[in-house]
PLY file of the C-alpha trace (Angstrom):
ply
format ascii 1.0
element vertex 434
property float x
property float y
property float z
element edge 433
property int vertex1
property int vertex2
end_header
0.00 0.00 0.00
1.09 3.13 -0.99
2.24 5.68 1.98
0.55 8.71 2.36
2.44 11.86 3.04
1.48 14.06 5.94
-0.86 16.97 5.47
1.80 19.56 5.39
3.87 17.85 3.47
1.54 17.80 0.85
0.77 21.48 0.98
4.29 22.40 0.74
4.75 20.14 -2.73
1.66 21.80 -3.87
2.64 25.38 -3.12
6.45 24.13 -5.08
4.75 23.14 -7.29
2.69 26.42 -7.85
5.52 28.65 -8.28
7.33 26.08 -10.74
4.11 27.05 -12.68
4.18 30.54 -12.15
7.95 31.08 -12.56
7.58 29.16 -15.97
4.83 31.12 -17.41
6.89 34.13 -16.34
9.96 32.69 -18.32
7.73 32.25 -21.58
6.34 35.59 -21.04
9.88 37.13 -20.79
11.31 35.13 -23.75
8.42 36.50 -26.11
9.79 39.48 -27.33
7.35 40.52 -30.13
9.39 43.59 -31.54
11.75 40.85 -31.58
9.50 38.40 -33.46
8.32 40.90 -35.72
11.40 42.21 -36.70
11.89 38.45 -38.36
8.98 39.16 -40.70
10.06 41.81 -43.55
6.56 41.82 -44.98
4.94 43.19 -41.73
6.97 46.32 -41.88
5.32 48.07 -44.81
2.61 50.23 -45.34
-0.64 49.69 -47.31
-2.16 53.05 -48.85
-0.03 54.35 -46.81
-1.11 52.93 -43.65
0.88 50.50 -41.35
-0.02 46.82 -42.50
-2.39 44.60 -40.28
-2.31 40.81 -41.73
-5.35 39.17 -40.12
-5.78 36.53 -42.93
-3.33 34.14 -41.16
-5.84 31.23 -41.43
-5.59 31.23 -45.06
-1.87 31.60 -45.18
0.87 32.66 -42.89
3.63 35.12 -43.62
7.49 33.80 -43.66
9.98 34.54 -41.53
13.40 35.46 -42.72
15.16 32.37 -41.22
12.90 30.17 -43.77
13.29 32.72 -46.35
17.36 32.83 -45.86
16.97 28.47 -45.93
15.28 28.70 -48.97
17.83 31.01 -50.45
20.83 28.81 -49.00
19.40 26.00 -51.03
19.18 27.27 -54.44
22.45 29.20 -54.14
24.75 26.74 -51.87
23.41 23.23 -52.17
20.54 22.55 -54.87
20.28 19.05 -56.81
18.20 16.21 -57.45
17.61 14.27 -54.04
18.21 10.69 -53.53
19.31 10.10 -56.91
22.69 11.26 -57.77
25.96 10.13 -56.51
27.49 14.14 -56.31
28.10 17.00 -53.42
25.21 18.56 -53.87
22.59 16.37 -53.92
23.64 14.14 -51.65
23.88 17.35 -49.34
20.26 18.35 -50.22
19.02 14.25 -49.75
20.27 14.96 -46.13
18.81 18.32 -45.50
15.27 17.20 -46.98
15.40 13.90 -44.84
16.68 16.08 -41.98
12.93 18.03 -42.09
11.06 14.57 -42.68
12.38 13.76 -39.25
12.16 17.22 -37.84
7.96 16.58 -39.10
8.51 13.38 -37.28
9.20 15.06 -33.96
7.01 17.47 -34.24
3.53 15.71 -33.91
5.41 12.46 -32.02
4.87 10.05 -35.31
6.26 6.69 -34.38
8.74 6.21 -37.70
10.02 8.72 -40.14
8.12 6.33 -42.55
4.93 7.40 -41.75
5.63 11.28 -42.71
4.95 11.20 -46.67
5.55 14.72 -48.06
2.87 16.15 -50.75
1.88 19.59 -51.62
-0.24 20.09 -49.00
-2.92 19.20 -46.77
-5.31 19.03 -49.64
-2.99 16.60 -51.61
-2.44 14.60 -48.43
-6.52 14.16 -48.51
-7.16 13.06 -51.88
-4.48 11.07 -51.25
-5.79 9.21 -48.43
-9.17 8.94 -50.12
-8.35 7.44 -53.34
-5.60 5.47 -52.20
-7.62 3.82 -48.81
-10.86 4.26 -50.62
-9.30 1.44 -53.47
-8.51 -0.58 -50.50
-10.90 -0.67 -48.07
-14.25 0.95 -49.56
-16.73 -1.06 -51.72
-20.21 -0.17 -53.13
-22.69 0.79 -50.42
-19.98 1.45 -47.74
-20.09 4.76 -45.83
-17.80 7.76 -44.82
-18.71 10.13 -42.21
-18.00 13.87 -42.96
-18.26 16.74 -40.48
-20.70 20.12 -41.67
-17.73 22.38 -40.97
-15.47 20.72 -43.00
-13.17 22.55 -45.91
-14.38 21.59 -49.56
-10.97 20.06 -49.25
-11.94 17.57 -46.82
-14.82 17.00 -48.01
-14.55 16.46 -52.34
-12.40 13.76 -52.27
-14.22 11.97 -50.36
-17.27 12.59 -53.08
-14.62 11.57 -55.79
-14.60 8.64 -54.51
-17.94 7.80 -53.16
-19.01 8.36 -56.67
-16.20 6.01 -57.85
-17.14 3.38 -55.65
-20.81 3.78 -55.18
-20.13 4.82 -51.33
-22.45 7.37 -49.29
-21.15 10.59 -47.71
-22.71 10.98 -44.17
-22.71 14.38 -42.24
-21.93 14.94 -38.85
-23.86 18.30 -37.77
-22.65 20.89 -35.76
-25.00 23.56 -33.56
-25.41 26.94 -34.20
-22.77 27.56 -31.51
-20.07 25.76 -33.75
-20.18 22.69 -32.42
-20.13 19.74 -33.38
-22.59 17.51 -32.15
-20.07 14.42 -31.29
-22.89 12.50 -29.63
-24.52 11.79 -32.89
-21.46 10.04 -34.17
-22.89 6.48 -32.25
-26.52 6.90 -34.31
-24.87 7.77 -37.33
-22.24 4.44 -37.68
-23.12 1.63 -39.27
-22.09 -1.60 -40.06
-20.66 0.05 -43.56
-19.25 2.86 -41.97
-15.49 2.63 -43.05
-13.64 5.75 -42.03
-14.23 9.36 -40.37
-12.78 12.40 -42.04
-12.60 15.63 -39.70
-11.12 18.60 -39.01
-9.41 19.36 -35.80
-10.05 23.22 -35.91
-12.55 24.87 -37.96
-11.12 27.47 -40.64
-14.39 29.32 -40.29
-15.45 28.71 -36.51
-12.21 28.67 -34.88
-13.63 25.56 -32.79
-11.16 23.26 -31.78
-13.08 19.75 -32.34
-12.70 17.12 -29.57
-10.69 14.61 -31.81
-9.20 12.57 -29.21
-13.47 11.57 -28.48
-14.00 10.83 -31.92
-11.39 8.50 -32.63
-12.01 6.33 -29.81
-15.64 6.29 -30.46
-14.71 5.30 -33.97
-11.86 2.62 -33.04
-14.34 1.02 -30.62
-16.24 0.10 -33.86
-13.69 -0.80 -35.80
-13.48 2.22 -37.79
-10.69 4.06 -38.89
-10.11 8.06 -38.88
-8.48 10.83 -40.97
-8.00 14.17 -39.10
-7.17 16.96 -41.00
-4.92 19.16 -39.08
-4.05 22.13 -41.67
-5.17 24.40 -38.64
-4.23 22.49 -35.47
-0.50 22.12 -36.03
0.55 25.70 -36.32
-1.20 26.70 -32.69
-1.31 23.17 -30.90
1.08 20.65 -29.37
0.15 17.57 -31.87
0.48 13.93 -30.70
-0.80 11.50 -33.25
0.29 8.19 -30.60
-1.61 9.93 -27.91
-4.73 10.48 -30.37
-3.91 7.09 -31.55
-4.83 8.75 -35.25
-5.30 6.84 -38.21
-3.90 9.62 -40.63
-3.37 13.03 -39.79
-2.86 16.18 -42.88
-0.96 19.40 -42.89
0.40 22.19 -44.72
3.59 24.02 -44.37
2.54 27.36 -45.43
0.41 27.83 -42.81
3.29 27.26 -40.52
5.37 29.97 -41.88
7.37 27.66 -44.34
6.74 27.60 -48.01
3.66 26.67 -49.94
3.47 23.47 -52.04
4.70 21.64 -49.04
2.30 19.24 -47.15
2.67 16.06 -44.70
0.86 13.45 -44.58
1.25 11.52 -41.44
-0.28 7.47 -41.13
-0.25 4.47 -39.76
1.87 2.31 -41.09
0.17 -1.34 -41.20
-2.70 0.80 -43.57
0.21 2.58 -45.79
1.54 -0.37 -46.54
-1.80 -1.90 -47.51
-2.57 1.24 -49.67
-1.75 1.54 -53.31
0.53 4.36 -54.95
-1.39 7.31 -55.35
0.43 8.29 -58.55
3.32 6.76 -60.73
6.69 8.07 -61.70
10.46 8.05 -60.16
11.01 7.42 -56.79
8.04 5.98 -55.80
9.30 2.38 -57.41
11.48 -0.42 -56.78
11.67 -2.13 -60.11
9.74 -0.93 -63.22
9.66 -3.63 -66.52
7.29 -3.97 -68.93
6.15 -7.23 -67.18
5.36 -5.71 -64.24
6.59 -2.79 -61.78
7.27 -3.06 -57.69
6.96 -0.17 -55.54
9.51 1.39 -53.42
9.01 1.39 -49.59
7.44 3.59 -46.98
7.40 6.62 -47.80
8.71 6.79 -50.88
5.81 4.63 -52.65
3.65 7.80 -52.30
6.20 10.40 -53.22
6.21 10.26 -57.08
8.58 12.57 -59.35
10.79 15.30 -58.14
9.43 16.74 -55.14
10.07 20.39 -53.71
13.27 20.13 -52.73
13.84 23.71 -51.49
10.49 23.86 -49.94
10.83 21.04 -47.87
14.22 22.11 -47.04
12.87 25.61 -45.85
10.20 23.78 -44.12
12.47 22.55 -41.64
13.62 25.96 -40.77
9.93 27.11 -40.41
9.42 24.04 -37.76
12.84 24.80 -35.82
11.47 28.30 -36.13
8.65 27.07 -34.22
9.69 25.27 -31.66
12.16 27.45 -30.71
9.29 29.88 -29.62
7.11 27.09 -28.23
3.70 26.38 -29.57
2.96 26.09 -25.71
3.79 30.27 -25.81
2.37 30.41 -29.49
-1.15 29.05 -28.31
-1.44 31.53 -24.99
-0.58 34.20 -27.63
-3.19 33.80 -30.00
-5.83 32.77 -27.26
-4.71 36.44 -25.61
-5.10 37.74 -29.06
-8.32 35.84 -29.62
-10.05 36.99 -26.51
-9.18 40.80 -26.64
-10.63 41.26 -30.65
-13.84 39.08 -29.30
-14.38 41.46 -26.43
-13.93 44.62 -28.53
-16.13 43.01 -31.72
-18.68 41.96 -29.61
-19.41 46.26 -28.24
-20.12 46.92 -31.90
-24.24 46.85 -32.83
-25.71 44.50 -35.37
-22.36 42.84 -35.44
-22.65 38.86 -35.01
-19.84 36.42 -34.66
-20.19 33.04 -36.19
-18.59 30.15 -33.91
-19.12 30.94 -30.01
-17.36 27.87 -28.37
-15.12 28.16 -25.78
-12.15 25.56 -27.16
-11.54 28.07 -30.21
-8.01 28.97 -31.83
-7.77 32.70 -33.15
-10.01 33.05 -35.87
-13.48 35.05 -35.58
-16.19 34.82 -38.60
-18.54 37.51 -38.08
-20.98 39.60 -40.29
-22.60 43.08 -39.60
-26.11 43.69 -40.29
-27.18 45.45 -43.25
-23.65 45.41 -45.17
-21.82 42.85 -47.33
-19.36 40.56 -46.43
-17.25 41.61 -49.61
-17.69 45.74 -48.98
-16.50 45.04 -45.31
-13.35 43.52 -46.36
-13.27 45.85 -49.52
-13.27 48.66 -47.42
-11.00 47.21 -44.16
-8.26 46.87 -46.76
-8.17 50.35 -47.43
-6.84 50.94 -44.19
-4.41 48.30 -44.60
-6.28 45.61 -42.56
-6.14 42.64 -44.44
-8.66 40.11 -43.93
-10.77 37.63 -45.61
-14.28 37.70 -46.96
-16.43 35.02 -49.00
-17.52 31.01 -48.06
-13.56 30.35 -46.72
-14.45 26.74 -48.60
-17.17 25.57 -46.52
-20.40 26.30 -48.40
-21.82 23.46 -46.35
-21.37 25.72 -43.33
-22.54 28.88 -44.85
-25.52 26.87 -45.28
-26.08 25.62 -41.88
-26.11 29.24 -41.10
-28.18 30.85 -44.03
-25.43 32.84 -44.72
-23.32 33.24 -48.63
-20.31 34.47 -46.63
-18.24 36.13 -43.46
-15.69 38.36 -42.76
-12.88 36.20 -40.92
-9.90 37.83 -38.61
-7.03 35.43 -38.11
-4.38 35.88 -35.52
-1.41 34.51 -35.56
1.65 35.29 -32.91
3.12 38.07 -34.64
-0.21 39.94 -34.15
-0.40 42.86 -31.50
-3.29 44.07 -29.15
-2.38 47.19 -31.10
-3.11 46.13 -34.66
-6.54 44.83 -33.03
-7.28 48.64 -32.13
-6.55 49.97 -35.11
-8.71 47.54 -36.77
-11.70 47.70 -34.57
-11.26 51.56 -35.44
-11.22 50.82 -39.31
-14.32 48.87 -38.74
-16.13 51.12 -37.11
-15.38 53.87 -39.72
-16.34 51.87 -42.31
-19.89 50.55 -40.73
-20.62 54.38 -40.25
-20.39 54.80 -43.85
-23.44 52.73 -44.53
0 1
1 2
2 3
3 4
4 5
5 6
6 7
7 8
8 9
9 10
10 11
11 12
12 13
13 14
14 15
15 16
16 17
17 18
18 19
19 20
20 21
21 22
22 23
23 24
24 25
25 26
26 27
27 28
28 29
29 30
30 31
31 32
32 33
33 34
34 35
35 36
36 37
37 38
38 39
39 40
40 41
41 42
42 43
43 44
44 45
45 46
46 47
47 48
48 49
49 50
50 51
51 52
52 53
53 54
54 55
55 56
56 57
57 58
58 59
59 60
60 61
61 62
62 63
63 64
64 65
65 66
66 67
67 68
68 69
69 70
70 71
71 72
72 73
73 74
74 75
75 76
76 77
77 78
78 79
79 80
80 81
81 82
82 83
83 84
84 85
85 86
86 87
87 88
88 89
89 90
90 91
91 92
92 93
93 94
94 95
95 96
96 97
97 98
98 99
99 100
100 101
101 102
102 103
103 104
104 105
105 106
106 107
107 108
108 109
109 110
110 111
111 112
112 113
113 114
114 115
115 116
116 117
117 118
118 119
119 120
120 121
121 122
122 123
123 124
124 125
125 126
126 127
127 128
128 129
129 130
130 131
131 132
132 133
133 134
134 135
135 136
136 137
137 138
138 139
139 140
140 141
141 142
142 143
143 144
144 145
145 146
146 147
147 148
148 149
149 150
150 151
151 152
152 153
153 154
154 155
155 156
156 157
157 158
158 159
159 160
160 161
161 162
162 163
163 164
164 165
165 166
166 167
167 168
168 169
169 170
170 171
171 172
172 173
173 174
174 175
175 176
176 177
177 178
178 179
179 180
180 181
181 182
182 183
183 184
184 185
185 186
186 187
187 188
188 189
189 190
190 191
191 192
192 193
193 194
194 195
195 196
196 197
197 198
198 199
199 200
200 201
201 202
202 203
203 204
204 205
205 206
206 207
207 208
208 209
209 210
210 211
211 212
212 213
213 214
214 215
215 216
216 217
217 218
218 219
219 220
220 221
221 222
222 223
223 224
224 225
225 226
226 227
227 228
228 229
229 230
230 231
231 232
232 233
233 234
234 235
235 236
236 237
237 238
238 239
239 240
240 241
241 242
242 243
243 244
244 245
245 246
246 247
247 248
248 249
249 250
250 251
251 252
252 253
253 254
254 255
255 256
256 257
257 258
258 259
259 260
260 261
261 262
262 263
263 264
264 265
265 266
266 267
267 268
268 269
269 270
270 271
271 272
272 273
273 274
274 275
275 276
276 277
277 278
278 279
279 280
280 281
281 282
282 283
283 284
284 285
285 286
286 287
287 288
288 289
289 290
290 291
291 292
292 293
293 294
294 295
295 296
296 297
297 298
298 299
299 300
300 301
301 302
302 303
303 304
304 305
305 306
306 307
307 308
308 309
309 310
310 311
311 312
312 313
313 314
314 315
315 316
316 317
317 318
318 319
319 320
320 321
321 322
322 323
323 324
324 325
325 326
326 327
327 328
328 329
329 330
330 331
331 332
332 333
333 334
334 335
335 336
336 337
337 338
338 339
339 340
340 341
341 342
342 343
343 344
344 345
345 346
346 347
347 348
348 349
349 350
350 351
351 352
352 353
353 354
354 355
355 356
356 357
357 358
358 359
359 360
360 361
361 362
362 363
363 364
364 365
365 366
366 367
367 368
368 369
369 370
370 371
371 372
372 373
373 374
374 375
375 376
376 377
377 378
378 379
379 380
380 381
381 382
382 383
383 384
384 385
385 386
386 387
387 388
388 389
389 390
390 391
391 392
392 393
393 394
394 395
395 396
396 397
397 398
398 399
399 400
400 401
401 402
402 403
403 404
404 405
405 406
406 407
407 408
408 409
409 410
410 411
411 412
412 413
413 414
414 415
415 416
416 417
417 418
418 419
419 420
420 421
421 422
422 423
423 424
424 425
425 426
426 427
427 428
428 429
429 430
430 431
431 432
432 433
C-alpha cells in the first residue's frame, strides 16, 4: 500500500509546485519578445495606402519569416540538386537536409517512424491522397464515410470523388449553431458500412477546436478508422498523433510559416503499406519492366517525381522556427489575441460572430447587419487591414447558417493588441459609412 504523506507535506509540494508554474509562465512571457519576433517578418513592416499593414488573414496563409526565407535562399544558391538520386556534393547534401525536415515533421507531432511522414503539396494533396488510395482498399459499393458540416471543400470532395467512384455514401456529422459539433450523434450515425471518419481538428471558419481525441475512440471502438485533417491544429497546438492514436493526420507548411506546395501526410503504417501508390513516376518504385513494376518502400511509394526540394528544405527551418518559440507560448498568444478582438467586436451593434465555443483557436467569422461581407473587407483593406471575406471553402457551413459568406480575422503570434485597435477603429469607420 502506498504511503501517504502528511498533510503539510503535501501542501508544501503543492505550493512548489505552484511557483514552478508561475515562474515558468513568467519565463515564456519574458522570452516573447514581439518587436523581436516581428522584426523576423520583412513583410509586416510596410505600409498599405499608406497605412501601417495589419495581416489578419493568417488562417488562409501565414507570412514567412526570414530564417525560412534565408533556408530557402541557402538551397538554391549553396546546395541545390536532385535528391536521392545522384551520386554528387550537392545532392547528396540536399538528400540529407530534406530527410533532416522529414524527421524534424517526425518530432514534431510524435509520429512513431520517419516512414509514416509522406511529403505532398499540401494538406489538400495529403486528402485526396488518403481517399483514393484507402478508398481502393478498403471501400466497396454501399460502404459509408462520415464527414463533419464544418469541413473545408478540401476535406470533403475527395471523399465525393470517390464515393461516386465506388458507389459509397457521404454521411454528415452536424454541428450547432454555436459551432459545435454535435459528437454525440457520431454512435446513431455508424453503421455496419461505416469505413472511415474524415474531420477537421479546428474549424477554418469557426475557430472551434473539435474534440478529436473523443472521436477517434468512439470510432476505433467500432472498428473504424479516422483521418483528421490538421491544416489548422498544427501551427497553434502541441500535436500527438500516438496519444490520439490517429489513423492519418494532414498538414500544410505554409500555414506554418514555411513555403507553400509543401504538405505532410502523417499514417499508420500497417494501412500505408496496404494502400496503393497514389500516382506513378520516379522514386516511388522499386523495379519498373514492362512485365510488371514493384513499388519502393514507406514513404517513398507515395512520393512520385521530383518533389520540392527547397520547400521542404525551408520547411524545416519554419518548424525549428517554431519550436524554438514554443507552440505552448504560441497558443497563450493567440488565445490572448483571440479573446481581446472578441471582447472589442462583440461592443459593436448589429455585429454577429459566427462560432461561439469556448475551445476556439484565433479566428473570428462575423458579419454586420445590413452590409456585405465583400464591402466590409473591400473597405477594411483600405486601411491596410487585411482580412478575408467570401464562403472560406465551406459552403456546407454557410448553409447551416443561411449565410453566402463572413468576414474572418485570423491571428497569428506576430499579431499585437495594437493592430486589433486599429482595426476595430477601421471597422467602425467603415460601418458608419453605410
Amino acid at each position: 500500500m502506498k504511503a501517504e504523506l502528511p498533510a503539510k507535506k503535501k501542501t508544501k509540494v503543492r505550493n512548489i509546485q505552484t511557483i514552478i508554474v508561475i515562474y515558468s509562465i513568467i519565463a515564456l512571457i519574458m522570452s516573447f519578445d514581439i518587436n523581436k519576433i516581428r522584426q523576423d517578418f520583412p513583410i509586416l513592416n510596410q505600409k498599405i495606402y499608406n497605412r501601417p499593414l495589419v495581416y489578419f488573414d493568417n488562417a488562409a496563409t501565414t507570412q514567412r519569416p526570414q530564417q525560412v526565407i534565408d533556408a530557402l535562399n541557402r538551397t538554391y544558391t549553396e546546395y541545390y540538386g536532385n535528391i536521392h538520386r545522384a551520386a554528387h556534393f550537392l545532392a547528396d547534401k540536399a538528400t540529407l537536409a530534406y530527410e533532416d525536415t522529414r524527421e524534424k515533421a517526425r518530432n514534431l507531432i510524435n509520429a512513431e517512424t520517419r516512414e509514416q511522414i509522406i511529403f505532398t503539396k499540401g494538406a489538400t494533396e495529403s486528402i485526396n491522397l488518403v481517399a483514393f488510395s484507402y478508398g481502393e482498399t478498403f471501400i466497396q459499393e454501399g460502404d459509408e464515410i462520415i464527414v463533419s458540416e464544418m469541413e473545408h471543400h478540401s476535406n470533403i470532395v475527395p471523399w465525393q470523388l470517390m464515393a461516386e467512384r465506388k458507389k459509397a455514401r457521404i454521411v454528415m456529422l452536424p454541428i450547432d449553431d454555436t459551432g459545435r459539433l454535435l459528437v454525440e450523434k457520431l454512435d446513431s450515425l455508424i453503421t455496419d458500412r461505416t469505413r472511415i471518419i474524415a474531420v477537421t481538428h479546428i474549424s477554418n471558419v469557426l475557430g472551434t477546436i473539435n474534440p478529436v481525441k473523443l472521436i477517434i475512440e468512439k470510432a476505433h471502438a467500432r472498428g473504424i478508422h479516422v483521418l483528421v485533417d490538421g491544416a489548422q491544429a498544427v501551427p497553434h497546438l502541441k500535436i500527438d498523433v500516438q496519444e490520439l492514436d490517429v489513423d492519418f493526420y494532414a498538414f500544410s507548411a505554409h500555414k506554418m510559416y514555411g513555403p507553400n506546395g509543401v504538405g505532410v501526410l502523417y499514417g499508420k503504417k500497417e494501412l500505408l503499406n496496404k494502400m496503393p501508390p497514389y500516382q506513378g513516376g520516379g522514386e516511388m518504385i522499386s523495379e519498373v519492366s514492362f512485365a510488371g513494376t514493384t513499388y519502393n518502400e514507406l514513404p517513398y511509394k507515395f512520393e512520385a517525381g521530383t518533389p520540392n526540394i527547397s520547400g521542404v528544405i525551408a520547411f524545416g527551418a519554419a518548424i525549428d522556427y517554431l519550436q524554438n518559440i514554443g507552440l505552448e507560448t504560441i497558443a497563450s498568444r493567440e488565445n490572448e489575441l483571440l479573446n481581446y478582438a472578441t471582447s472589442e467586436l462583440l461592443k459593436i451593434n448589429g455585429l454577429r460572430i459566427y462560432g461561439t465555443q469556448q475551445e476556439k483557436s484565433g479566428v473570428v467569422s462575423f458579419n454586420v447587419e445590413g452590409i456585405h461581407f465583400f464591402d466590409l473587407g473591400t473597405m477594411l483593406d483600405k486601411f491596410g487591414i487585411a482580412v478575408r471575406t467570401g464562403h472560406h471553402c465551406a459552403d456546407p457551413l454557410m448553409a447551416h447558417f443561411g449565410i453566402q459568406g463572413t468576414v474572418r480575422a485570423s491571428f497569428a503570434f506576430y499579431n499585437t493588441m495594437e493592430e486589433i485597435d486599429r482595426f476595430i477603429d477601421a471597422l467602425k469607420k467603415v460601418i458608419a459609412m453605410f
